[in-house]
C-alpha positions in Angstrom: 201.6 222.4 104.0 201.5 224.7 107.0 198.0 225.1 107.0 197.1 221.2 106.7 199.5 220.7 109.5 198.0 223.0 111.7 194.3 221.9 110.5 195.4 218.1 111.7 197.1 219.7 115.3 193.5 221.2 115.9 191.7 218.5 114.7 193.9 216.0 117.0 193.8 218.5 120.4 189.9 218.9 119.8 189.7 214.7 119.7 191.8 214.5 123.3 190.1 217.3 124.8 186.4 215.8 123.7 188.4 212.3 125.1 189.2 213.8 128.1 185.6 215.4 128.7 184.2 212.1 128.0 186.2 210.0 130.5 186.2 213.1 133.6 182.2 213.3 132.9 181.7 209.6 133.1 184.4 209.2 136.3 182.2 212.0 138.2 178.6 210.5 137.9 179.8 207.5 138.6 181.2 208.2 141.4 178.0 210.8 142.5 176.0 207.8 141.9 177.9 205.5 143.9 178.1 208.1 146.9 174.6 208.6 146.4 173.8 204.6 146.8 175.2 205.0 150.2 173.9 207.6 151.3 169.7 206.0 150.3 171.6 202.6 152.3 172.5 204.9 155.6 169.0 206.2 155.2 167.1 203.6 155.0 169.0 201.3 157.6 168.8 203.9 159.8 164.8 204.9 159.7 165.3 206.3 163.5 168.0 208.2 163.4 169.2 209.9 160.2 171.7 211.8 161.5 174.3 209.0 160.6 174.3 209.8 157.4 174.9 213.6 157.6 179.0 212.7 157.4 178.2 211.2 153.7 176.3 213.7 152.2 178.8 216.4 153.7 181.3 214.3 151.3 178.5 214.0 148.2 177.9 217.7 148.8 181.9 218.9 148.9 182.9 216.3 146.1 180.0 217.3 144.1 180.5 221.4 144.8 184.7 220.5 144.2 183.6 219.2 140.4 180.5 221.4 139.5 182.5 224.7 138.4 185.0 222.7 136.2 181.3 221.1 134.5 179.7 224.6 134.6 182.0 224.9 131.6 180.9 222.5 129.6 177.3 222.4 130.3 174.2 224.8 131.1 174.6 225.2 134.7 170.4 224.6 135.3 170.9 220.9 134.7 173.7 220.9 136.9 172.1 223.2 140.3 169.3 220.9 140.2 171.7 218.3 141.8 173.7 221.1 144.5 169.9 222.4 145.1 169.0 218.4 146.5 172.0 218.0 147.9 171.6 221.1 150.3 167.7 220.2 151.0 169.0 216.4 151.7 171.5 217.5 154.2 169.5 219.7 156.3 166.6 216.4 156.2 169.1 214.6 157.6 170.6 216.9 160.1 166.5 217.7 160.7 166.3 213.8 161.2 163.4 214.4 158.5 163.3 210.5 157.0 160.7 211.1 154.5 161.7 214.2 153.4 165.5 212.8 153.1 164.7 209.5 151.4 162.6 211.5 148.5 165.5 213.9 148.3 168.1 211.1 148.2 165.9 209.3 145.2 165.7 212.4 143.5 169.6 212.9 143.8 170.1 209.2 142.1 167.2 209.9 139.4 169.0 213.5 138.3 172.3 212.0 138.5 170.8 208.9 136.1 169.4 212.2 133.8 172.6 214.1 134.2 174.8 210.8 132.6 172.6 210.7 129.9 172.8 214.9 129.0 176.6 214.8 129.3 177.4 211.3 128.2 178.4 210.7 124.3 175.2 210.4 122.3 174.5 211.6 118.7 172.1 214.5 119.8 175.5 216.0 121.8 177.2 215.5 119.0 175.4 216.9 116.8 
């Protein structure tokens, strides 16, 4: 009796904790994503003067770099520095006032933060 008891403990904790995982992956992407939106709006509304939107990809970059250990341990780290590596090149385009560099850097953020959804998201191949 013990051992089924304990067997259906594990078997509950492991369902909360994947749970858990789920809901924290899905909050941070989405919230990357939305951060990210801005960030391609203050760019491209502000073709002159880029510089603007240096204050919100500080934020993206500190909220991102805040949540990235806490994913490190959950998933391989490569897919994860590609998004702190175009973060750090964005920010220095925009303090640069560097628009095309910054706009390609800021698509590239949204497209590995679209990719990074799908790795860490629930589909059968992670669950398998």
């Amino acid at each position: 009796m013990k051992r089924t008891i304990t067997i259906v403990v594990l078997f509950v904790l492991l369902i909360v904790l994947a749970t858990y995982e789920l809901v924290m992956v899905d909050k941070i992407i989405t919230k990357l994503d939305n951060l990210t939106l801005t960030i391609q709006t203050e760019i491209k509304n502000n073709k002159d003067d880029i510089t603007v939107a240096t204050n919100s990809i500080t934020e993206t970059k500190s909220f991102w770099d805040k949540h990235e250990d806490n994913l490190c341990l959950m998933f391989n780290h490569k897919d994860l520095s590609t998004i702190t590596d175009t973060l750090s090149r964005l920010l220095s385009y925009a303090e640069n006032n560097d628009y095309d560099n910054a706009i390609v850097e800021a698509n590239l953020l949204k497209e590995y933060s679209e990719k990074n959804r799908h790795i860490m998201g629930f589909n059968m191949q992670n669950f398998l």
